[in-house]
C-alpha positions in Angstrom: 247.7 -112.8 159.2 249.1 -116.0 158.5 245.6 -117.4 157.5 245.7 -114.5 154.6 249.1 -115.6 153.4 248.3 -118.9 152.6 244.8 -118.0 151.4 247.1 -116.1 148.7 249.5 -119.1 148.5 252.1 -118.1 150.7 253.3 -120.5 153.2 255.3 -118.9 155.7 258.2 -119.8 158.0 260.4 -118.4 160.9 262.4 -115.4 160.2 266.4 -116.0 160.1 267.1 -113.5 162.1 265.3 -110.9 160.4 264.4 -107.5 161.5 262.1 -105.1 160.2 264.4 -102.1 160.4 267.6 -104.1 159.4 265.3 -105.2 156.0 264.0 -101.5 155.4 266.9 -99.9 155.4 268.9 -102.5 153.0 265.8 -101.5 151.2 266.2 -97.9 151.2 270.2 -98.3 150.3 269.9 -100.6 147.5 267.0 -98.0 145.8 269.4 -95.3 146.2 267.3 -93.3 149.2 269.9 -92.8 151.2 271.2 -90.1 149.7 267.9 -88.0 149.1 267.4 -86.3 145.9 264.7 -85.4 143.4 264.1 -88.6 140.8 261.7 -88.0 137.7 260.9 -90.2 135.2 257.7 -90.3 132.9 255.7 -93.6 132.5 252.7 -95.1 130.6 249.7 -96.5 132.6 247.6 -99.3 130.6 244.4 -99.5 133.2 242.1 -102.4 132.3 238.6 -101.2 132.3 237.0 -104.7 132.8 234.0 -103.7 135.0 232.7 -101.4 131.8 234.2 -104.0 129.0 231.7 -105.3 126.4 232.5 -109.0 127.9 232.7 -110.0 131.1 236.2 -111.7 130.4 239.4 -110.8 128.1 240.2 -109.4 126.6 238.7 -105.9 128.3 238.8 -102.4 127.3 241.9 -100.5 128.6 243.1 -96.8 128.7 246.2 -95.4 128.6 247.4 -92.4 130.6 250.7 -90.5 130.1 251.9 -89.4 133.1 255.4 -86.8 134.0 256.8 -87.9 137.6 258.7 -86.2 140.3 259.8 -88.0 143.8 261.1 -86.4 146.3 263.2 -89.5 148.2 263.7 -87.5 151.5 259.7 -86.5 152.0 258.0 -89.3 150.0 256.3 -86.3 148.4 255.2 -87.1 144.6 254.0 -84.6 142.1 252.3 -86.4 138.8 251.3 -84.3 135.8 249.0 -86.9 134.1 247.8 -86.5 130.3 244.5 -89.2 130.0 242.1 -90.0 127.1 240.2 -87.3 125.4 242.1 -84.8 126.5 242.3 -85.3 130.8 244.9 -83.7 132.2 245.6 -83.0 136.0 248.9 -82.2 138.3 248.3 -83.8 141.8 250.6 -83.5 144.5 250.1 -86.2 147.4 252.5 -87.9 150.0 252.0 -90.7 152.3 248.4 -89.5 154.0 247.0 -87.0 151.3 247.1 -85.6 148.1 246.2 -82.2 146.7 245.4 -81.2 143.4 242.0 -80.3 141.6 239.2 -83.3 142.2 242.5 -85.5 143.4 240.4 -88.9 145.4 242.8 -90.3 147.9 241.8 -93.7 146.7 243.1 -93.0 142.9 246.2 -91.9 144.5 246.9 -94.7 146.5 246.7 -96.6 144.8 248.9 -95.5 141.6 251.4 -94.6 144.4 251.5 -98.5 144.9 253.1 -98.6 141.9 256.3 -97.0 143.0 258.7 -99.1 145.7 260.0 -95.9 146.4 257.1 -94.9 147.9 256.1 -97.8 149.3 259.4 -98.2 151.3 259.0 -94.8 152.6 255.6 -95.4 154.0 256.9 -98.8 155.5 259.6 -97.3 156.5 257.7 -94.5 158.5 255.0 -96.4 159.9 255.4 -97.5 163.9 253.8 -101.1 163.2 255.8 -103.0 160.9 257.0 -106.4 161.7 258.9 -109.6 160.2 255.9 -112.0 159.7 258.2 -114.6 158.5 259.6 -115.6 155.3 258.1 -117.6 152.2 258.2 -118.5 148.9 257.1 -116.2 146.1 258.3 -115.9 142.3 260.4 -119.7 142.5 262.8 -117.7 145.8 262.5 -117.5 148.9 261.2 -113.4 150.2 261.0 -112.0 153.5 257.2 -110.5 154.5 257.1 -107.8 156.7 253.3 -106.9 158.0 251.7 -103.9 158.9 248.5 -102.0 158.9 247.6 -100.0 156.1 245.1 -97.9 153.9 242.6 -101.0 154.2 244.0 -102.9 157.0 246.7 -105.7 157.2 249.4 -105.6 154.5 252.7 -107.2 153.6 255.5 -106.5 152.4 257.9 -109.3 150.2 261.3 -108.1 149.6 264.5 -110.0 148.4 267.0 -111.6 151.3 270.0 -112.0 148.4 269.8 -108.2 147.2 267.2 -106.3 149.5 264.8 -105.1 146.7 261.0 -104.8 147.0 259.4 -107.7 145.0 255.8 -107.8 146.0 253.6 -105.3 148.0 249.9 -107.7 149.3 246.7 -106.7 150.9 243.1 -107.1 150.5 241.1 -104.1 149.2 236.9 -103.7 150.0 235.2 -103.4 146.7 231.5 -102.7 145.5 230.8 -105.9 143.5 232.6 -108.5 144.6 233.1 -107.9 148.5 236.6 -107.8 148.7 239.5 -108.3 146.5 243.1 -109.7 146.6 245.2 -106.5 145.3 249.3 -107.2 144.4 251.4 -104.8 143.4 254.4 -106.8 141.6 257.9 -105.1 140.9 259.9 -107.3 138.2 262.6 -107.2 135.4 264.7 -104.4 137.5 266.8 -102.3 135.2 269.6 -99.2 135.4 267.8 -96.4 134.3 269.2 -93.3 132.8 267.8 -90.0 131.3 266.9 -91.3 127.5 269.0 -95.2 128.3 267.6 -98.2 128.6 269.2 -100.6 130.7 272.5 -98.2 131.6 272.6 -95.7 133.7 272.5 -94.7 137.6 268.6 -95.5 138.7 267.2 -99.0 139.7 263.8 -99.3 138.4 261.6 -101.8 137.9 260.8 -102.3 134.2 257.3 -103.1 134.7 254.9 -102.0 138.3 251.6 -104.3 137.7 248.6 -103.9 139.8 247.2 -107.5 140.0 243.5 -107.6 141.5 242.3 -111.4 141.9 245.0 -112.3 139.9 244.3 -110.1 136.9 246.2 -107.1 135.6 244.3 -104.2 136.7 247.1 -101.1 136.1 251.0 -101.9 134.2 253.2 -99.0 134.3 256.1 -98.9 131.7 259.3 -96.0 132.1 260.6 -93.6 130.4 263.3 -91.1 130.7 264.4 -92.0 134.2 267.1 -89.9 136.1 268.0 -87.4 139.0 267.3 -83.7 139.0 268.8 -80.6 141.2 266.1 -79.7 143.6 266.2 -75.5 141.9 265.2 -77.5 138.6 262.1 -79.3 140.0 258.8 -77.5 140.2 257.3 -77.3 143.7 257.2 -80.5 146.0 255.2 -79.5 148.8 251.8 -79.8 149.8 249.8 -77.1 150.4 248.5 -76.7 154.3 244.8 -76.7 153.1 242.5 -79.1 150.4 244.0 -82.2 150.9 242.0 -85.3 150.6 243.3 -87.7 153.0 240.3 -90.3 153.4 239.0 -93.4 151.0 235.7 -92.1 149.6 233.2 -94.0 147.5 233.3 -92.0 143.4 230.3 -89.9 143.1 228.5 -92.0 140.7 228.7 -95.2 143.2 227.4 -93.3 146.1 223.5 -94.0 147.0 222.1 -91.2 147.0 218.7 -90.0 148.1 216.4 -91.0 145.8 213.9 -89.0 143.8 210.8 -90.3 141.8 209.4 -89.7 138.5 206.2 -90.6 137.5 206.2 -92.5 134.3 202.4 -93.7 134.7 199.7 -95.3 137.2 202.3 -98.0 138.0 205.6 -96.8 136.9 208.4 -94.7 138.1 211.9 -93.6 138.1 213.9 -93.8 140.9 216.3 -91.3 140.2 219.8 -90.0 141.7 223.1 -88.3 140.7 224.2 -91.5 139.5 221.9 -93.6 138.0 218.2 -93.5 136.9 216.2 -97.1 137.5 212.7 -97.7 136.4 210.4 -99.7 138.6 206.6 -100.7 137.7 203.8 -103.2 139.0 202.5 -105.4 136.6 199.5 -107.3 137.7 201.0 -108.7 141.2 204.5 -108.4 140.4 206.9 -105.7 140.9 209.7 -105.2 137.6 212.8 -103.5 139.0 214.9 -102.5 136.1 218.6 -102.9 136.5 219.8 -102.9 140.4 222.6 -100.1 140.6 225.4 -98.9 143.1 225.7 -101.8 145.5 223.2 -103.1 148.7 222.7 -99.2 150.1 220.9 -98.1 147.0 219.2 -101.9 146.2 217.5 -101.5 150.1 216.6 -97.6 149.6 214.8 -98.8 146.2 213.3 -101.8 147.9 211.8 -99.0 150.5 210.4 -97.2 147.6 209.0 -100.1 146.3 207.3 -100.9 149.4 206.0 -97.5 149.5 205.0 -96.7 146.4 203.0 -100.5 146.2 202.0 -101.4 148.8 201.4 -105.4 149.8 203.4 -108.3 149.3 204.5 -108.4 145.8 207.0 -110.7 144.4 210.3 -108.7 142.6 211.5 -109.6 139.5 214.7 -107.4 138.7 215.5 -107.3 134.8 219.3 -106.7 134.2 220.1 -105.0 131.5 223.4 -104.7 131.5 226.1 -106.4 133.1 229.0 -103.6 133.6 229.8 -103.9 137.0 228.2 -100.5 138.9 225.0 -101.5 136.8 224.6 -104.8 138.6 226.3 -103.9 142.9 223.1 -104.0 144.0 221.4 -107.4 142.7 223.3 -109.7 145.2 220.9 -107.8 147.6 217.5 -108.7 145.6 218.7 -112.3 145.1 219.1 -112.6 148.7 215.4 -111.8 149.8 214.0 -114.3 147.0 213.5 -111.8 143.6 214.1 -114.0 140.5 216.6 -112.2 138.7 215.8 -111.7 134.3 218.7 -111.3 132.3 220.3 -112.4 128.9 221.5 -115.8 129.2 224.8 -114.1 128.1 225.0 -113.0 131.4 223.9 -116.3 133.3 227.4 -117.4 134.9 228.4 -114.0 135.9 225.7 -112.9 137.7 226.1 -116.6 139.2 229.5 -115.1 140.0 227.8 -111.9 142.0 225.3 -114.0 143.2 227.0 -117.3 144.4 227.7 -116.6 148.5 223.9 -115.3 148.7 222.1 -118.3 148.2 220.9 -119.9 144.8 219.8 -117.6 141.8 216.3 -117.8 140.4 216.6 -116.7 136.9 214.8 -116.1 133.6 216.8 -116.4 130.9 216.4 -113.8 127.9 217.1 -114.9 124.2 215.9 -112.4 121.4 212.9 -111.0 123.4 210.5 -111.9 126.4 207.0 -110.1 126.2 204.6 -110.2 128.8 201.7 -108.7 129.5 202.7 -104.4 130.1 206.2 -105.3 129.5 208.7 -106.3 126.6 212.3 -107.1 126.9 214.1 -106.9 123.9 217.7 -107.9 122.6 219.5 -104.3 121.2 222.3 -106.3 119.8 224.2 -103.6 117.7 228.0 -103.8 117.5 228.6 -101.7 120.2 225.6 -103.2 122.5 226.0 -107.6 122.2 224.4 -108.5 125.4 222.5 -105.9 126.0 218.0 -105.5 127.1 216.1 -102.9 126.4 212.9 -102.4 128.4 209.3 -101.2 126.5 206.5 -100.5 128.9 203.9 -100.6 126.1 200.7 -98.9 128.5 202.7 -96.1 129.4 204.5 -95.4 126.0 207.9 -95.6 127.7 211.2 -97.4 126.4 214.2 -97.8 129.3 217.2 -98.3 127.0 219.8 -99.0 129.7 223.1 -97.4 129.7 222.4 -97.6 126.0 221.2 -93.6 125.7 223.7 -91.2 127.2 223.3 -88.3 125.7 221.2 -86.6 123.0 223.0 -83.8 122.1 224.5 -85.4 118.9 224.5 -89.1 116.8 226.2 -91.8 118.6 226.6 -95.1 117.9 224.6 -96.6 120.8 221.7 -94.0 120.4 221.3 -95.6 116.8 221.3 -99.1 118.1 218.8 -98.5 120.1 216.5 -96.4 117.0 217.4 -99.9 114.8 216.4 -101.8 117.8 212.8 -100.4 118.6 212.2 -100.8 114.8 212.9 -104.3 114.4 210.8 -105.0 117.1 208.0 -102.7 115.8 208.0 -100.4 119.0 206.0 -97.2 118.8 207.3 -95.3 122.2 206.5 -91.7 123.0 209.4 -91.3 125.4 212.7 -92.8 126.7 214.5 -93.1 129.7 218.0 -94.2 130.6 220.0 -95.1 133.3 222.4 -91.8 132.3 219.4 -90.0 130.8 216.7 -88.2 132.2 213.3 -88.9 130.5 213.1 -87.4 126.9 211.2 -87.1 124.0 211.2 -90.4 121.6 211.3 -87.6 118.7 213.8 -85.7 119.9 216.0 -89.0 119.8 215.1 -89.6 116.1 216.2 -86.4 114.8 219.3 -86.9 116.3 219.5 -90.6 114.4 218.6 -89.0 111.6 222.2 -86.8 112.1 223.9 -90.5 112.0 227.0 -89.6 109.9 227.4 -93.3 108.7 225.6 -94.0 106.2 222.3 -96.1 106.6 223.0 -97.7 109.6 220.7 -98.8 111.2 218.8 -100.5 107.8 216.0 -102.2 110.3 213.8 -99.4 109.3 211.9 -98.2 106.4 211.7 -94.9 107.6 213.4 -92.9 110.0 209.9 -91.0 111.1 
């Protein structure tokens, strides 16, 4: 425990007399849960989408949700009607162990629930394992840390000795890229809160709940129309006895799978499965894995199908062709057992990043294009794709265009890059693959090109046939 504070720059020292009930319950006075009642309040969520951002640094892509939010301060229960980006919507209700609520993940809920010191003190407060670890500076003053086992094992808690208020919930969360992460969840600039006031009324609130991961922001909640309702004016608050999700699951597109193969030609396949199609092929005496998806589990199930499906000793050569985090969970695994990794140079020094606790990183570095004999990487570089490989197996008419092809059902903006793309390279395929996209006919993405409602773009071609 005390190894992780300082890790996260935290140097503790003896309690004064501390206790963990004495500090919990100055806690649960000075936020007003003494007096149980029904608190609401709607917020707005920025959530930085960094491991799907164009860049592998800032700024990165964020979304914003809306959310509608009622406590209940004597059962910890929360309901959150939550408005989202094109058009989400869901109403979850969860309380310390579970949540309810159409596809609610206990993960999601968590960890927005983190967000609330409400709720955090309730679960602190209700747990049978929370002690003073000590005190130590955090924010220029001096905090007390309680510690306790959580949702992912050790946590602490950081509140304030002069007032009693939460400043700083810490733990470390297990993640799919990098291992495992430092996750704070920081409660500044308290406020009085009232319904339609800011900075008077009758509610404490802090003005801004961030979700730091590694020191980043990951999730920053901002309030609205805080105050107290009469429990006969608040919809339902309790959880239903059945359908509640009270484990940490892996998201459905993460999860390995079983895998399914799809003959491309003599030497080339797709290893396919609910979340992601890869391509592998032998080329002479080398085996191309293209793009290394969904974290070690899936990376060893391909290397078994690799194995399998050519048999000998083969050296690997795994072509990334896109560096969004899910796309690349698995290449720590390849790098490990030797396979030179092929990738935009773009992408050297984070994949250096993924790679750096394995062992050193043998890698081929990608400018415009790399052609080799049965295989051509290529550059798509449109607006919406800087960074990005394309793969053309020329003997089997096949082009792998990444995440680049999602759907073919109407224009889109990466669809065209990819049409401009395999024209200014003077690619004739017959059929494409993605990692989101079963295998299609090359026509059948032309036509839809040809439905581009922007004008000319792409120009690279003479002809759209």
């Amino acid at each position: 425990m005390i190894s992780f504070l300082v890790a996260a720059g935290c140097a503790l020292t003896a309690a004064r007399g501390d206790t963990a009930s004495a500090v919990l319950a100055r806690a649960r006075h000075v936020l007003g849960m003494d007096d149980p009642g029904i608190l609401v309040f709607t917020s707005r969520e920025a959530t930085s989408h960094a491991f799907e951002s164009d860049r592998m640094y800032p700024p990165y892509l964020s979304l914003i949700d809306d959310h509608r939010v009622w406590l209940d301060l004597a059962t910890g229960v929360e309901r959150d009607s939550l408005a989202g980006p094109f058009g989400q919507s869901s109403v979850t209700l969860s309380d310390d162990h579970g949540v309810s609520g159409q596809r609610a993940a206990w993960a999601a809920t968590e960890r927005e629930r983190g967000l609330e010191p409400r709720l955090v003190v309730h679960a602190w407060s209700s747990a049978s394992d929370v002690r003073v670890a000590g005190r130590c500076r955090y924010r220029d003053y001096e905090r007390v840390v309680l510690a306790r086992n959580g949702t992912y094992g050790p946590e602490q808690l950081y509140l304030d000795p002069k007032t009693g208020f939460v400043v700083k919930l810490d733990r470390v969360e297990p993640h799919y890229l990098w291992g495992h992460v430092h996750v704070e969840y920081v409660y500044a600039t308290w406020l009085l809160y009232g319904a339609n006031t800011f900075g008077g009324g009758d509610v404490l609130m802090p003005t801004m709940s961030t979700r730091l991961v590694d020191g980043e922001d990951e999730i920053t909640r901002s309030l609205n129309d805080v105050g107290h309702v009469s429990r006969d004016s608040a919809p339902s608050l309790v959880l239903p006895t059945t359908g509640i999700a009270s484990t940490i699951s892996t998201p459905g597109f993460l999860r390995p799978s079983p895998v399914d193969t799809v003959r491309l030609g003599p030497h080339a396949f797709v290893l396919a499965n609910p979340g992601y199609n890869e391509v592998v092929t032998l080329i002479n005496d080398t085996v191309y894995v293209l793009d290394a998806t969904q974290g070690d589990e899936r990376a060893r199930t391909d290397s078994q199908w690799v194995a399998r499906l050519f048999p000998g000793h083969h050296h690997v050569n795994v072509v990334v062709t896109d560096v969004a985090w899910p796309h690349v969970s698995g290449v720590r695994f390849w790098a490990a057992r030797g396979a030179t990794i092929i990738s935009r140079e773009t992408s050297r020094s984070f994949l250096e990043r993924i790679i750096e606790h394995s062992g050193t990183m043998r890698f081929v570095p990608v400018h415009s294009s790399l052609v080799r004999p049965g295989l051509g990487l290529y550059a798509i570089d449109g607006i919406g794709s800087e960074g990005a490989l394309m793969a053309y197996l020329p003997n089997d008419g096949v082009l792998y265009a990444s995440d680049y092809v999602q759907t073919l059902d109407g224009p889109a903006l990466y669809t065209t890059e990819v049409y401009a793309a395999a024209c200014r390279f003077g690619l004739k395929p017959s059929r494409v693959v993605a990692e989101h996209h079963k295998v299609a006919d090359w026509m059948t993405l032309v036509q839809v090109v040809q439905r581009q409602p922007i004008g000319d773009y792409p120009s690279a071609c003479d002809s759209r046939g």
